[in-house]
N, C-alpha and C positions, 0 to 999 in steps of 0.2 A: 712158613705159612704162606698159603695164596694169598696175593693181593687182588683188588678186584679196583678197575677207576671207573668211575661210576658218577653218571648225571641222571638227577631224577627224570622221569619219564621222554625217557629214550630208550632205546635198543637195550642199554646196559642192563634194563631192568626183567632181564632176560636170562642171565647169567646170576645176578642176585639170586631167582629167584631159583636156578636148579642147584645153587650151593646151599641155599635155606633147606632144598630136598634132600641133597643128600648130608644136612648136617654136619660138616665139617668146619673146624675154625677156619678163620679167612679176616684178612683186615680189609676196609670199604674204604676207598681214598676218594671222596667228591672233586668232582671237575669242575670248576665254576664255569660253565663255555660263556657266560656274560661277560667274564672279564679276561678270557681269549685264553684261559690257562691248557687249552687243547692243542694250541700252537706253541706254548714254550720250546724250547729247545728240549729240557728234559724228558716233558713227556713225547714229544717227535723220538727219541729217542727209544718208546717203548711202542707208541705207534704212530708209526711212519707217516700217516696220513693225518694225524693229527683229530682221531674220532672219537666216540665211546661207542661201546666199552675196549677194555681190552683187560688183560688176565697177567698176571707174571707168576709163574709155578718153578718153582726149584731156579729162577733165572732166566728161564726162557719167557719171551710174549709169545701172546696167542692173543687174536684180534678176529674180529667179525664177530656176529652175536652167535650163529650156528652154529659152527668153529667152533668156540668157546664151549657149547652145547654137549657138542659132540667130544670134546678133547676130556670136558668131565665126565661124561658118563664113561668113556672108556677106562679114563683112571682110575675105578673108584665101582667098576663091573660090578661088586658084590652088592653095589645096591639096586642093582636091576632097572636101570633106567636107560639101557638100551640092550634090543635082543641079542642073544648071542652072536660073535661074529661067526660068516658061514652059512648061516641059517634062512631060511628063508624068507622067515619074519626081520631079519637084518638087512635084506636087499629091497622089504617093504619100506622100510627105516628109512634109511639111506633116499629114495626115491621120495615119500613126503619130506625127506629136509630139505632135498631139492627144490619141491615142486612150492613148499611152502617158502623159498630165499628168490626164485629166481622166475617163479609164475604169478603166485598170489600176491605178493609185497607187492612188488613192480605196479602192479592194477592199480594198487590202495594207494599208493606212494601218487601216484599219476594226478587221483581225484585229492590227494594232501597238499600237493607243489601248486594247482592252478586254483584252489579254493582259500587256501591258508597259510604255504609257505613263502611260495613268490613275492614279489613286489607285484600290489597290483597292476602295475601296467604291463606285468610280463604275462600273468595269468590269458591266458587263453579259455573261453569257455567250452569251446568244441571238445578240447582233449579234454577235459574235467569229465564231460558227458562219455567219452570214449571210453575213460576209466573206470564210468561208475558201470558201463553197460558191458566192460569184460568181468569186473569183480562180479557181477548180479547172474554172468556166468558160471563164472567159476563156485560161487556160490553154492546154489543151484546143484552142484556136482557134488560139494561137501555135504549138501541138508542128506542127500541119497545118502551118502557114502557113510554117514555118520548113523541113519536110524536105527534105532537099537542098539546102537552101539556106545558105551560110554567112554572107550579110550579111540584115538587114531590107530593104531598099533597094535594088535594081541588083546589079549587078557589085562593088559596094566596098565599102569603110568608110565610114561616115557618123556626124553627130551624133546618125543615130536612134540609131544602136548603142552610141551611149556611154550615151543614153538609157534602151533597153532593158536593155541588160545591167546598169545601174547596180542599176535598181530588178528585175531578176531575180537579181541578188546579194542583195537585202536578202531577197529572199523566199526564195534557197536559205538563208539563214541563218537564217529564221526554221522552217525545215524545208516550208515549201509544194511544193518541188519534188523531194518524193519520187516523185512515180508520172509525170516528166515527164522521161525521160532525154535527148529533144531539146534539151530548155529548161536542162538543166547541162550540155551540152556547150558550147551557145551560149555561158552564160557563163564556162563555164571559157577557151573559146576568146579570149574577147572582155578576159576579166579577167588573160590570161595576156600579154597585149600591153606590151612594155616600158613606151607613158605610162601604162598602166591601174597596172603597178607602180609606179610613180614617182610616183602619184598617190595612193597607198594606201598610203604610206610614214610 
């Protein structure tokens, strides 16, 4: 059986929630990070860096929330939660898991560190304002890219979408998707999905 280590609302709740999709058993091991169990030695031993989430399948770790994204859907192809590999709509894939780890986080994460993660004396306000003004870009590019449209991807559901809407949940909570009615339907849509609740539980 998968195991899954998992701290409520963080990253991990990312992986929860595409194994609630594709229904499979799995046992949930909670991290307490309050009381530093992410550094143990054991779990250092399953991730290196000492984060959440991470995955152990057949014995092997799998770490990163995408990764992990990605590693299920391929396992597990018959439940069509990523397009075929080869294909065209798979190089579309491939390209939003990209652009949504390594373009859109990074903005959000930026307006997260200098407004609520840091200490405030490290907070900077300049770059807060830098972050909200590349997300209100990037933005902007998904409201297009999404109208009419109800998945990221094809015709379905996909891993992007657990992807997307995970990290366009943090940013409606952080208030970013005020002036973006597209981008809260998507995740209302997307977060109103029975594993999205089960995942968020």
């Amino acid at each position: 059986m998968m195991k899954l280590y998992f701290a409520p609302k963080t990253r991990s709740t990312r992986p929860r929630w595409m194994l609630e999709e594709l229904g499979i058993p799995y046992e949930l091991v909670t991290v307490d990070l309050s009381k530093g169990e992410h550094k143990r030695p054991d779990y250092l031993r399953v991730h290196p860096m000492g984060s959440v989430p991470a995955l152990e399948d057949d014995g092997q770790a799998v770490f990163e929330s995408a990764a992990i994204l990605e590693h299920l859907a391929d396992r597990f192809p018959e439940k069509g939660l990523a397009p075929a590999v080869g294909t065209p709509a798979r190089g579309e894939y491939y390209a939003w898991m990209m652009f949504c780890m390594a373009t859109l986080e990074p903005a959000l994460a930026t307006v997260a560190s200098h407004t609520h993660f840091l200490p405030e004396a490290e907070r900077v306000p300049s770059e807060a304002e830098r972050g909200r003004k590349r997300f209100a870009e990037l933005a902007r590019m998904l409201e297009e890219k999404l109208r009419g449209r109800e998945f990221l991807v094809g015709d379905g559901f996909t891993a992007a979408d657990v992807l997307l809407a995970s990290i366009l949940g943090w940013a409606r909570g952080s208030g970013l998707l005020a002036d973006f009615p597209g981008l809260q339907a998507y995740v209302q849509r997307h977060m109103a999905r029975p594993a999205a609740q089960r995942a968020m539980k």
